[in-house]
C-alpha positions in Angstrom: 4.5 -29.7 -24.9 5.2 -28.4 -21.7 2.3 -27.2 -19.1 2.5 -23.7 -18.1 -0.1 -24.3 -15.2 3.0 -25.1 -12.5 4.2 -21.7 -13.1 2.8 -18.5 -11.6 -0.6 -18.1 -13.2 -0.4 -14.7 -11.1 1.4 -11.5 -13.0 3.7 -12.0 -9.3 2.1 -9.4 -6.4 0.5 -6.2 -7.5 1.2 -3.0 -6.2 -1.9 -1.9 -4.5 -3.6 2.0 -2.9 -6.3 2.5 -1.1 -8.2 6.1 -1.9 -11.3 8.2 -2.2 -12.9 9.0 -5.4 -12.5 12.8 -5.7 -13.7 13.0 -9.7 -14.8 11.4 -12.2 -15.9 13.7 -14.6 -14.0 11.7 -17.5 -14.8 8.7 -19.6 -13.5 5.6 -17.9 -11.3 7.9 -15.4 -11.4 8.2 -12.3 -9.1 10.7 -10.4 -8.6 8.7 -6.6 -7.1 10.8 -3.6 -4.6 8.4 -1.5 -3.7 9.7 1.9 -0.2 8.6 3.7 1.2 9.6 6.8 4.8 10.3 7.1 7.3 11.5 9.6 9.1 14.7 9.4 12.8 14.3 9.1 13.5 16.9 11.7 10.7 17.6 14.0 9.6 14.0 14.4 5.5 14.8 13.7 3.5 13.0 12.1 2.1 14.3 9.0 -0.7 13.5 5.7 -0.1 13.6 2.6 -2.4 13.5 -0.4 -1.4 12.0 -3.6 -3.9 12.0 -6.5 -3.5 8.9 -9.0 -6.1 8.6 -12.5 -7.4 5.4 -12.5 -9.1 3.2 -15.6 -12.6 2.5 -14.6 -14.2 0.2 -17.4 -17.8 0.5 -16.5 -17.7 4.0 -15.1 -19.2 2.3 -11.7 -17.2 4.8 -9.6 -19.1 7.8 -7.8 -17.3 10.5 -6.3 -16.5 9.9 -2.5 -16.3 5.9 -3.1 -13.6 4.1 -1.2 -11.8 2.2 -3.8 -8.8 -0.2 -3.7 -6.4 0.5 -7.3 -3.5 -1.8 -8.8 -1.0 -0.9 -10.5 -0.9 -1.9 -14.5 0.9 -1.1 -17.7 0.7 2.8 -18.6 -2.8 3.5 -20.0 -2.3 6.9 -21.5 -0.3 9.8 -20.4 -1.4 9.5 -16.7 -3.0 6.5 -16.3 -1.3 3.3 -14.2 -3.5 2.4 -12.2 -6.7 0.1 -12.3 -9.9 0.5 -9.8 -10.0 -2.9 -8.8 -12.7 -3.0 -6.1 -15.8 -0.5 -5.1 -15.1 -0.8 -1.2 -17.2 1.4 0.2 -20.2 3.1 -2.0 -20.7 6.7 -1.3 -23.8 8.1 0.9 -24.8 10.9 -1.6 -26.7 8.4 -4.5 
């Protein structure tokens, strides 16, 4: 028998996002809004974009306008990849 526990007991580096809760009106779903900044190709501002990602949320902790940090995992249902890994900051409103 050969031990396993040399090898990576990591699934290798996660990708990761930042975002705000924007809804969570759904059954262990949460909808997170990520903002980038990017710069355009020809007039050289800077711009934000918003991408919205649905995220699994096991315990239903997540209120709308918590910071959380997601991770990317297999597909969940149709739109699902993503995980809420982390509460990092808990919204003012209750």
């Amino acid at each position: 028998m050969t031990d396993n526990s040399s090898l990576s007991p990591d699934r290798g580096r996660r990708q990761e996002k930042v975002g705000v809760v924007v809804g969570n009106q759904m059954k262990k779903t949460v909808v997170v809004a990520v903002e980038t900044t990017a710069m355009h190709r020809l007039y050289r501002r800077i711009y934000k974009k918003t991408s919205k990602f649905y995220a699994h949320d096991e315990d239903d902790r997540c209120q709308v306008g918590d910071r959380v940090r997601l991770v990317a995992t297999r597909p969940l249902s149709k739109l699902k990849r993503w995980r809420v890994a982390e509460v990092l900051v808990r919204s003012e409103g209750g």
